[in-house]
Backbone atoms as SQL, in Angstrom:
CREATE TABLE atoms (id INTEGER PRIMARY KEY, chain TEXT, resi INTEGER, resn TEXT, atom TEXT, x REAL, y REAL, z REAL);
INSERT INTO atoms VALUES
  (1, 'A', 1, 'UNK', 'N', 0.851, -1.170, 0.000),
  (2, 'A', 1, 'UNK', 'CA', 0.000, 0.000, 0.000),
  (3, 'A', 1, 'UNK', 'C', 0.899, 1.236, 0.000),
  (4, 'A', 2, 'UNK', 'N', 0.490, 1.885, -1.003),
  (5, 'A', 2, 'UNK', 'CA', 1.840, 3.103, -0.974),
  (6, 'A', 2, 'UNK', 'C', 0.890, 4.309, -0.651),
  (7, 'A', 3, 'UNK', 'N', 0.708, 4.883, 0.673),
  (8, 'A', 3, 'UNK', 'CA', 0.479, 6.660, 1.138),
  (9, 'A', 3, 'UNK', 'C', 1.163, 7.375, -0.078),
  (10, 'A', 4, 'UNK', 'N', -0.015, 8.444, 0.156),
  (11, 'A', 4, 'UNK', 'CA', 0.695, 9.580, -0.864),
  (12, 'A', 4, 'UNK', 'C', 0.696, 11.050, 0.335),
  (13, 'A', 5, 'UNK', 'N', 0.923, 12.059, -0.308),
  (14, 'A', 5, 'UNK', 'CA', 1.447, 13.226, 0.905),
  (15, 'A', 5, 'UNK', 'C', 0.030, 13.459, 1.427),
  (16, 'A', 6, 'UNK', 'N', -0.736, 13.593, 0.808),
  (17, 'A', 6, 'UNK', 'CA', -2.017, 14.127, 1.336),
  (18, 'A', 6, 'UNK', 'C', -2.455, 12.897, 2.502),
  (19, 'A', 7, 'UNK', 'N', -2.294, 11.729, 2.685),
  (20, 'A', 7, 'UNK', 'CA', -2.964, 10.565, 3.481),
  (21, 'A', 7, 'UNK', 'C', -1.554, 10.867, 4.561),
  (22, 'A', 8, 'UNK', 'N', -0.420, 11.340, 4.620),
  (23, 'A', 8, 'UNK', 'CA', 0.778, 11.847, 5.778),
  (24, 'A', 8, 'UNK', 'C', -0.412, 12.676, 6.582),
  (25, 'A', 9, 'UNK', 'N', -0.357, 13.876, 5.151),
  (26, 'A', 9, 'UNK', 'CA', -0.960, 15.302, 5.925),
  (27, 'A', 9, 'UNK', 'C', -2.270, 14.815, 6.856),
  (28, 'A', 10, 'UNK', 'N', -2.996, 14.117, 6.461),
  (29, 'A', 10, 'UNK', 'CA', -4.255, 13.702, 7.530),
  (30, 'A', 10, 'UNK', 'C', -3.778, 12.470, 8.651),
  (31, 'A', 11, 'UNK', 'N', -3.135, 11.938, 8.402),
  (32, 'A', 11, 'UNK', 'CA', -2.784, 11.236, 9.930),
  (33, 'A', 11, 'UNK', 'C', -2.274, 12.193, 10.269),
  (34, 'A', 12, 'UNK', 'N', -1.169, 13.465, 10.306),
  (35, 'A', 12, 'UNK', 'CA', -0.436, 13.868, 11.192),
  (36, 'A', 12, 'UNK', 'C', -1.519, 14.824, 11.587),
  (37, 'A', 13, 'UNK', 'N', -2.224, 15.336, 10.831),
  (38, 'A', 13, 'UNK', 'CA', -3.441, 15.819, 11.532),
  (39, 'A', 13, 'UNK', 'C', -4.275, 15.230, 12.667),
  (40, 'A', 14, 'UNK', 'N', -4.872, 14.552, 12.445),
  (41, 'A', 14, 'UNK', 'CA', -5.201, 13.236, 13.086),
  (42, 'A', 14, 'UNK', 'C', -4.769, 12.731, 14.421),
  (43, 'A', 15, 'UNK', 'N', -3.347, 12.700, 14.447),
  (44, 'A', 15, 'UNK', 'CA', -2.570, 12.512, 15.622),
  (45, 'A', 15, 'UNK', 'C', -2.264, 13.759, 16.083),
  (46, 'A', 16, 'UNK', 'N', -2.736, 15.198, 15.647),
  (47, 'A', 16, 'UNK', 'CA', -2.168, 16.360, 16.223),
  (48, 'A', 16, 'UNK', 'C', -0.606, 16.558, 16.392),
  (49, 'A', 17, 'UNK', 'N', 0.192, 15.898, 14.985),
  (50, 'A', 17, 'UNK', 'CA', 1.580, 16.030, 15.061),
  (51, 'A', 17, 'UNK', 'C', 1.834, 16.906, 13.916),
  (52, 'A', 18, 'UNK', 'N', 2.959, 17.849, 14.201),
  (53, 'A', 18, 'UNK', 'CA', 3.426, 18.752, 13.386),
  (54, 'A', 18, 'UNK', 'C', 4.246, 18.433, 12.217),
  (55, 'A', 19, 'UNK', 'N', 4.134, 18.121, 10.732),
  (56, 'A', 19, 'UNK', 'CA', 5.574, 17.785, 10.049),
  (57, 'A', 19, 'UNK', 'C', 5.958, 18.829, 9.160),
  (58, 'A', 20, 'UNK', 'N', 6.856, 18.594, 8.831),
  (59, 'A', 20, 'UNK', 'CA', 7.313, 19.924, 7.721),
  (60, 'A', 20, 'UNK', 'C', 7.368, 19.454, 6.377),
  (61, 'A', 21, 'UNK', 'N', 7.014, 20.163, 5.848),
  (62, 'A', 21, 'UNK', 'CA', 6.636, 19.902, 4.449),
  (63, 'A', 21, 'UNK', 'C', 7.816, 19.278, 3.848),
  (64, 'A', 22, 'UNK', 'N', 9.157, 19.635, 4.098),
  (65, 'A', 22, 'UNK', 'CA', 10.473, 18.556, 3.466),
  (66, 'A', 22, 'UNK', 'C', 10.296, 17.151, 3.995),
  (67, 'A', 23, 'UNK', 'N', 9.941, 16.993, 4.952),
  (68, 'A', 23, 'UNK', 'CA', 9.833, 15.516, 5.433),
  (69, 'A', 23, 'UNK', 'C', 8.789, 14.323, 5.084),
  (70, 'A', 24, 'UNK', 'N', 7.848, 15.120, 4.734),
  (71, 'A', 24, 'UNK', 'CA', 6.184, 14.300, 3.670),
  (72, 'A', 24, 'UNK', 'C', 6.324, 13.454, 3.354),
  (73, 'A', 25, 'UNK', 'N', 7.451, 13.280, 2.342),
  (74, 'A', 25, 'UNK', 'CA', 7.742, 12.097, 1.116),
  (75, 'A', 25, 'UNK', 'C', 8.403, 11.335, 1.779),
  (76, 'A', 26, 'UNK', 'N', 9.564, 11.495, 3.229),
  (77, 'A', 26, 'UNK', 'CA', 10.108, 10.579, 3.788),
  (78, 'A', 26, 'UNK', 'C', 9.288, 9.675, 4.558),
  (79, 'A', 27, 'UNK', 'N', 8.205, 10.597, 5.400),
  (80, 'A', 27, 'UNK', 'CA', 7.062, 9.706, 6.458),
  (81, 'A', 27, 'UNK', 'C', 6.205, 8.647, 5.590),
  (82, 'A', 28, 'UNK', 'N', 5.721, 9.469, 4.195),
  (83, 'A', 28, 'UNK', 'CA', 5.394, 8.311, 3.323),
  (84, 'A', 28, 'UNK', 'C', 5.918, 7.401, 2.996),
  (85, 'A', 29, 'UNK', 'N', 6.727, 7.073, 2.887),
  (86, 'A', 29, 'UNK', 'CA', 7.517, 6.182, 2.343),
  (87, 'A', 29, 'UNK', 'C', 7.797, 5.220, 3.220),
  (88, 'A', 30, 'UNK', 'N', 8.430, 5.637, 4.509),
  (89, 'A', 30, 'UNK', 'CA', 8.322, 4.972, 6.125),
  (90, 'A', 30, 'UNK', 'C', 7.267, 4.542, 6.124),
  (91, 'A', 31, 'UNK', 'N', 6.266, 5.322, 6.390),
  (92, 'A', 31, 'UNK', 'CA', 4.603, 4.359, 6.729),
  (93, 'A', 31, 'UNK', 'C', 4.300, 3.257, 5.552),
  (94, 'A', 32, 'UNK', 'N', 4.269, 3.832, 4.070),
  (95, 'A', 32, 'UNK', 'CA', 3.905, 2.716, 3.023),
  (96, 'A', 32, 'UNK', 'C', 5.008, 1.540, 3.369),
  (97, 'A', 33, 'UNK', 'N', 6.011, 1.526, 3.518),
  (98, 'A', 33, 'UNK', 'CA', 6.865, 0.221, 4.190),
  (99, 'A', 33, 'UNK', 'C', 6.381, -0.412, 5.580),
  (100, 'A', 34, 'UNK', 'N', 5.885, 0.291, 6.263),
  (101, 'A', 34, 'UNK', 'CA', 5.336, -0.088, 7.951),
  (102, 'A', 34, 'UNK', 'C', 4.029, -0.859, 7.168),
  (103, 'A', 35, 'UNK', 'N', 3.120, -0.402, 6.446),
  (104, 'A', 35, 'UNK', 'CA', 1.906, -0.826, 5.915),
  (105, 'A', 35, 'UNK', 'C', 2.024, -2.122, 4.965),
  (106, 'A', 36, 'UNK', 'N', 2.893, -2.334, 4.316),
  (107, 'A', 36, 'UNK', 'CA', 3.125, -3.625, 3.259),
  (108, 'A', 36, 'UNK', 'C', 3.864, -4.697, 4.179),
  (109, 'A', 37, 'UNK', 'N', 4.984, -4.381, 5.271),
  (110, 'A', 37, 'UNK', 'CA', 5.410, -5.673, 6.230),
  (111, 'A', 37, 'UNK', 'C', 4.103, -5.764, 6.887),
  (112, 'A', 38, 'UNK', 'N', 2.781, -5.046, 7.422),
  (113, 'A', 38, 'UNK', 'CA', 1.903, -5.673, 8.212),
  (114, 'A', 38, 'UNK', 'C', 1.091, -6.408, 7.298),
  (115, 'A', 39, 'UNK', 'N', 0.969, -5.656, 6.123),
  (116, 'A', 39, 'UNK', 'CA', -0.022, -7.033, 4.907),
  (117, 'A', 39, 'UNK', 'C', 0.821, -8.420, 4.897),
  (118, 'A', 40, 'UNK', 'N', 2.164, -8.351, 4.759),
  (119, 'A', 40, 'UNK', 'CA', 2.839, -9.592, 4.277),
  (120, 'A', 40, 'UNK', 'C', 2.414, -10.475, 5.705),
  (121, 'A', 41, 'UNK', 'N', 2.644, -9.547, 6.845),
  (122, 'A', 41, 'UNK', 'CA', 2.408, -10.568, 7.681),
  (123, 'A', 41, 'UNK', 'C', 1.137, -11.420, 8.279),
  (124, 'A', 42, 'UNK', 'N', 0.041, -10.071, 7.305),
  (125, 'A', 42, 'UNK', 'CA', -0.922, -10.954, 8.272),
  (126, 'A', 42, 'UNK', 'C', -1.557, -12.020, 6.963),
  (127, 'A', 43, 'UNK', 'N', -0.735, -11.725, 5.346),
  (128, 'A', 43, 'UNK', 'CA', -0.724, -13.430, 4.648),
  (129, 'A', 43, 'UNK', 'C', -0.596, -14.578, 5.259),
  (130, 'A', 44, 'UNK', 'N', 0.377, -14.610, 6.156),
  (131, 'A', 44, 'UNK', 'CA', 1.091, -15.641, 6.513),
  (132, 'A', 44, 'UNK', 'C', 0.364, -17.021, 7.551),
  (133, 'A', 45, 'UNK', 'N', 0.479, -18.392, 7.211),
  (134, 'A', 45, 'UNK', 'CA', -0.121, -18.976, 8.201),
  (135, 'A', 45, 'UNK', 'C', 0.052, -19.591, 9.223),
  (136, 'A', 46, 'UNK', 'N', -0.932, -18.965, 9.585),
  (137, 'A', 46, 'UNK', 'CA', -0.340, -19.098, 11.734),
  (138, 'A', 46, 'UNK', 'C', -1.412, -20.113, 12.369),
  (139, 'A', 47, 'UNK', 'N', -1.665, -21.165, 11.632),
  (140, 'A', 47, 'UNK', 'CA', -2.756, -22.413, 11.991),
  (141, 'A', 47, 'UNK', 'C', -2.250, -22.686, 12.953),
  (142, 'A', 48, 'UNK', 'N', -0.780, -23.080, 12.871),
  (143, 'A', 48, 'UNK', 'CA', -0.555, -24.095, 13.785),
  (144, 'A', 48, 'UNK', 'C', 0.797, -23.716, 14.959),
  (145, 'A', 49, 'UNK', 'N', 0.732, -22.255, 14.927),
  (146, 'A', 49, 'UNK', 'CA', 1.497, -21.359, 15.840),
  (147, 'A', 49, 'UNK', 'C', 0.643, -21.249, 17.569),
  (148, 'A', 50, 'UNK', 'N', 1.370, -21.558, 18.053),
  (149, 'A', 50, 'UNK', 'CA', 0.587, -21.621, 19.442),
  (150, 'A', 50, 'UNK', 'C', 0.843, -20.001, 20.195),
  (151, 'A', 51, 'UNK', 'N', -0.525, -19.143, 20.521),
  (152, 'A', 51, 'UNK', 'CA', -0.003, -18.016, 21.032),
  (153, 'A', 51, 'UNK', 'C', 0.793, -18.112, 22.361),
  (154, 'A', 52, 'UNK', 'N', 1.294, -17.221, 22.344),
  (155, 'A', 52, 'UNK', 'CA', 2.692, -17.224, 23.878),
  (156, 'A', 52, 'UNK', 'C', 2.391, -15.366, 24.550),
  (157, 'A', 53, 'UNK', 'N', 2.586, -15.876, 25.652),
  (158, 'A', 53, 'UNK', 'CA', 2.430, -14.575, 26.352),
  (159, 'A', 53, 'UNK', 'C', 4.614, -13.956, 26.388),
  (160, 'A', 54, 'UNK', 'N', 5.454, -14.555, 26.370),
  (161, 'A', 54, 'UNK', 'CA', 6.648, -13.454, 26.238),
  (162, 'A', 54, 'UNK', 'C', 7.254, -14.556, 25.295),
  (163, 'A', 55, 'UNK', 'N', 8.287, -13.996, 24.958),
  (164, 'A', 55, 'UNK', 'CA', 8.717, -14.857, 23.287),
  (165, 'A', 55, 'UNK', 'C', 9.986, -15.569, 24.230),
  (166, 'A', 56, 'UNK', 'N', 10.156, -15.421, 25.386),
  (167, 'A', 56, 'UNK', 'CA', 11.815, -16.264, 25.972),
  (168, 'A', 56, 'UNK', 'C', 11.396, -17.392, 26.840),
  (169, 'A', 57, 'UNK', 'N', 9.299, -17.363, 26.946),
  (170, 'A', 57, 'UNK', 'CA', 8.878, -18.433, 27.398),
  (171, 'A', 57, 'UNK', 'C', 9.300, -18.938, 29.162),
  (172, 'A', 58, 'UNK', 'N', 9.875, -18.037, 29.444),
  (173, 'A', 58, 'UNK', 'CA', 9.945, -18.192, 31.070),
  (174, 'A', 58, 'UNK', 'C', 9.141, -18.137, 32.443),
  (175, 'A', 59, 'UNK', 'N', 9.201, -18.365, 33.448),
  (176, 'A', 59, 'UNK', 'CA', 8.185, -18.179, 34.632),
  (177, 'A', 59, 'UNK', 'C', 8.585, -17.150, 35.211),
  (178, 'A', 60, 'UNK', 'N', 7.709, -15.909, 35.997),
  (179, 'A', 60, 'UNK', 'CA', 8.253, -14.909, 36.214),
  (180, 'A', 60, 'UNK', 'C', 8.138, -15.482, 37.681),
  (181, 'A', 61, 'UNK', 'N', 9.294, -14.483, 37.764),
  (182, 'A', 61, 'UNK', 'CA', 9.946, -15.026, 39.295),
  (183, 'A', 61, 'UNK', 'C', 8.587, -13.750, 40.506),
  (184, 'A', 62, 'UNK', 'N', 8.494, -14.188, 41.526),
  (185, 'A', 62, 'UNK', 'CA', 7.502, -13.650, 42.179),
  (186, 'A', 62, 'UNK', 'C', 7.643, -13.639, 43.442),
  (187, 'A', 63, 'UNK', 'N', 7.296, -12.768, 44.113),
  (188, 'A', 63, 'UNK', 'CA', 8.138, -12.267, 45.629),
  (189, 'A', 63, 'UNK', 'C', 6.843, -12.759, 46.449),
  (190, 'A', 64, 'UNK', 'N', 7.253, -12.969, 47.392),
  (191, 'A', 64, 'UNK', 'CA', 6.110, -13.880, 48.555),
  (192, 'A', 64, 'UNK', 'C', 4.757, -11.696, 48.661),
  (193, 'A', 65, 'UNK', 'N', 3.716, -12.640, 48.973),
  (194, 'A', 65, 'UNK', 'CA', 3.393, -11.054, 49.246),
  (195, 'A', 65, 'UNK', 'C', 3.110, -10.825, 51.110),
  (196, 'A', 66, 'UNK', 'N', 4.029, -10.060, 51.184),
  (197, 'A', 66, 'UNK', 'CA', 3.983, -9.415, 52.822),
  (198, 'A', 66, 'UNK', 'C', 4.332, -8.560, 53.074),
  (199, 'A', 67, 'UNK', 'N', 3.002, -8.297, 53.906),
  (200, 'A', 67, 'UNK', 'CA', 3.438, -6.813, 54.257),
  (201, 'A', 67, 'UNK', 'C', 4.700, -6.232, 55.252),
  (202, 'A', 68, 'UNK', 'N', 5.313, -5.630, 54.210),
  (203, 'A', 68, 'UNK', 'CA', 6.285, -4.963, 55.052),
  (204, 'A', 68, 'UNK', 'C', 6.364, -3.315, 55.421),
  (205, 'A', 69, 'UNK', 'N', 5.369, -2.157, 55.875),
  (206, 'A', 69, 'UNK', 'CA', 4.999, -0.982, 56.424),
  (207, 'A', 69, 'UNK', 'C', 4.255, -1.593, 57.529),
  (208, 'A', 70, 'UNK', 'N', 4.627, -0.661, 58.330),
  (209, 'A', 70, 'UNK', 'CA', 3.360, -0.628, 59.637),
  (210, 'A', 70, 'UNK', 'C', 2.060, 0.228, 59.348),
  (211, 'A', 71, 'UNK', 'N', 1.053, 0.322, 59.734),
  (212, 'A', 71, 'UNK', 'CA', -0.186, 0.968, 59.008),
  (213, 'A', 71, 'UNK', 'C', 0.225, 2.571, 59.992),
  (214, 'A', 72, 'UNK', 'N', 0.339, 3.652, 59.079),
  (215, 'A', 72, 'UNK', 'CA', 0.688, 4.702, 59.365),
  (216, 'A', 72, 'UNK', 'C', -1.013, 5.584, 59.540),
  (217, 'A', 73, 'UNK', 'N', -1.928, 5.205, 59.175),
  (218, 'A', 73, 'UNK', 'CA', -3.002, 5.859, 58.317),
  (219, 'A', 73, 'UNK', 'C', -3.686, 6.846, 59.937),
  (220, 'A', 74, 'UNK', 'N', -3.729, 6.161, 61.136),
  (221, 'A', 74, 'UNK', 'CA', -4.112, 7.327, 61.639),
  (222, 'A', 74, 'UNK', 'C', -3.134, 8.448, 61.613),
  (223, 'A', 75, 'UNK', 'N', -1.809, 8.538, 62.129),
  (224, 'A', 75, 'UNK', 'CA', -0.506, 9.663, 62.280),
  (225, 'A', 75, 'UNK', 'C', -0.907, 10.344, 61.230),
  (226, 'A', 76, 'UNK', 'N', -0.881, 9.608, 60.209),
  (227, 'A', 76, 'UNK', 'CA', -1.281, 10.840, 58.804),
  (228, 'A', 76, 'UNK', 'C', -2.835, 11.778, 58.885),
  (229, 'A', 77, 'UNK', 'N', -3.735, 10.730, 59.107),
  (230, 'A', 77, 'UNK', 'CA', -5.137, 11.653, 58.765),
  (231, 'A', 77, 'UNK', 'C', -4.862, 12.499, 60.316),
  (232, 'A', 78, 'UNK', 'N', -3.905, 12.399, 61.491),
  (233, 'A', 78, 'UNK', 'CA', -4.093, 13.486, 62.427),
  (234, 'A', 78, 'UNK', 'C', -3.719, 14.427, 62.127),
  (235, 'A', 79, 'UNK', 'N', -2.783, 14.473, 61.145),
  (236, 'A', 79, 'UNK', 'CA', -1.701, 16.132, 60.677),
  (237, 'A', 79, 'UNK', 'C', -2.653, 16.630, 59.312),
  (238, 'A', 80, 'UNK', 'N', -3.663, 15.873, 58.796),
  (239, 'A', 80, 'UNK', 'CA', -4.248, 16.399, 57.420),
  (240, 'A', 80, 'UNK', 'C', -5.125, 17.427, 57.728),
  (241, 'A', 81, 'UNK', 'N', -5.064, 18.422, 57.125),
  (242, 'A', 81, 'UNK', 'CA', -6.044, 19.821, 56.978),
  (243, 'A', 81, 'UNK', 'C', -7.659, 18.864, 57.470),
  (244, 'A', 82, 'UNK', 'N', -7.984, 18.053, 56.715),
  (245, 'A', 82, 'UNK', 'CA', -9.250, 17.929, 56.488),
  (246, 'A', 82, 'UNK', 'C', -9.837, 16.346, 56.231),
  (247, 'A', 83, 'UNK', 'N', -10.576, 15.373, 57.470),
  (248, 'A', 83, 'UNK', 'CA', -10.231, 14.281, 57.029),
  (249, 'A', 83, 'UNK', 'C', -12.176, 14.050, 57.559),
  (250, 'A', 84, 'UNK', 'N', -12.705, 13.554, 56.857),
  (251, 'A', 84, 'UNK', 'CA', -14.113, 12.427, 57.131),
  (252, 'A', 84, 'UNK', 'C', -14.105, 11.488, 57.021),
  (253, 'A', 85, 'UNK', 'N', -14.388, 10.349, 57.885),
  (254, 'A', 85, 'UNK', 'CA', -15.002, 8.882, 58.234),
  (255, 'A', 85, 'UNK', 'C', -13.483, 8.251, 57.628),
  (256, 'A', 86, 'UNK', 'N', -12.291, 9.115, 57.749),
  (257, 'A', 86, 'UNK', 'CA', -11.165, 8.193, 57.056),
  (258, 'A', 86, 'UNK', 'C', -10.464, 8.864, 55.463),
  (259, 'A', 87, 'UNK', 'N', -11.581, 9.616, 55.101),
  (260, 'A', 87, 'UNK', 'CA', -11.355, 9.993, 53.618),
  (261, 'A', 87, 'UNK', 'C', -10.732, 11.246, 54.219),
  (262, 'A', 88, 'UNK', 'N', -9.325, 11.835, 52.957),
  (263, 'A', 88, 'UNK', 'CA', -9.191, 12.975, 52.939),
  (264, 'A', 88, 'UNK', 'C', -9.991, 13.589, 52.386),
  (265, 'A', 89, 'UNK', 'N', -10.096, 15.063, 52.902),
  (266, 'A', 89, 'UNK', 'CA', -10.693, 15.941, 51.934),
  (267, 'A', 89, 'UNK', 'C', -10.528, 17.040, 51.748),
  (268, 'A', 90, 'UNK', 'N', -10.601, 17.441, 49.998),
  (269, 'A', 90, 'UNK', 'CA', -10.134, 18.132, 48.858),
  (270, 'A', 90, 'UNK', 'C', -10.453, 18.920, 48.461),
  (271, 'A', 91, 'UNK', 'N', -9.581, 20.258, 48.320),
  (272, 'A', 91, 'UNK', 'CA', -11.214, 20.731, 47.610),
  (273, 'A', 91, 'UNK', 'C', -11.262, 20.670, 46.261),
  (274, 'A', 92, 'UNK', 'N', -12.778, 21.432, 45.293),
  (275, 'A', 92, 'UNK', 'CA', -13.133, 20.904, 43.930),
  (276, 'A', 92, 'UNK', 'C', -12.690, 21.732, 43.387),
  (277, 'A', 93, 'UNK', 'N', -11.690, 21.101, 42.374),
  (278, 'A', 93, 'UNK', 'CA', -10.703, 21.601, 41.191),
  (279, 'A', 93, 'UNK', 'C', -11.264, 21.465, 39.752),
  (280, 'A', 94, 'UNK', 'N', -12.650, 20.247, 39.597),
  (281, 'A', 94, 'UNK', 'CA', -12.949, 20.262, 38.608),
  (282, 'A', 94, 'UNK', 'C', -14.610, 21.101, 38.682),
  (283, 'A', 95, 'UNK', 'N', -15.302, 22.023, 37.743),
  (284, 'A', 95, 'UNK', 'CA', -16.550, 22.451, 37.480),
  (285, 'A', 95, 'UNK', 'C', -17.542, 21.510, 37.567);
């Protein structure tokens, strides 16, 4: 699939990215190559490809879970400006 400048100019629109007009014919050319390896690949048959979650196929190593803090939560809500039933409170930043 070969982009032409005008299909650049509307993705970079699109994505709200700035290009300069010397560079057009290079991004085209980049993307129409990004666009023909994803056709070739999705020709290809993957019947009998088994999906994999990481490609080095390992077990991730995993840390026991325990807690290691002491629960700080009253000391804190005693020094906070402003605290209810546990919740801080904020004031409204959004309308």
């Amino acid at each position: 699939m070969s982009l032409t400048a005008d299909d650049v100019n509307k993705i970079a629109h699109l994505a709200r990215l700035g290009i300069d007009s010397q560079d057009i014919k290079s991004y085209a050319k980049d993307l129409s190559g990004m666009l023909d390896l994803m056709t070739q690949m999705s020709e290809l048959n993957t019947d009998n490809v088994e999906p994999m979650a990481h490609p080095m196929d390992q077990a991730q190593r995993l840390r026991t879970d325990v807690v290691t803090e002491q629960n700080n939560r009253e000391k804190f809500q005693a020094i906070a400006p402003q605290v209810d039933t546990g919740l801080y409170l904020v004031p409204k930043v959004i309308e």
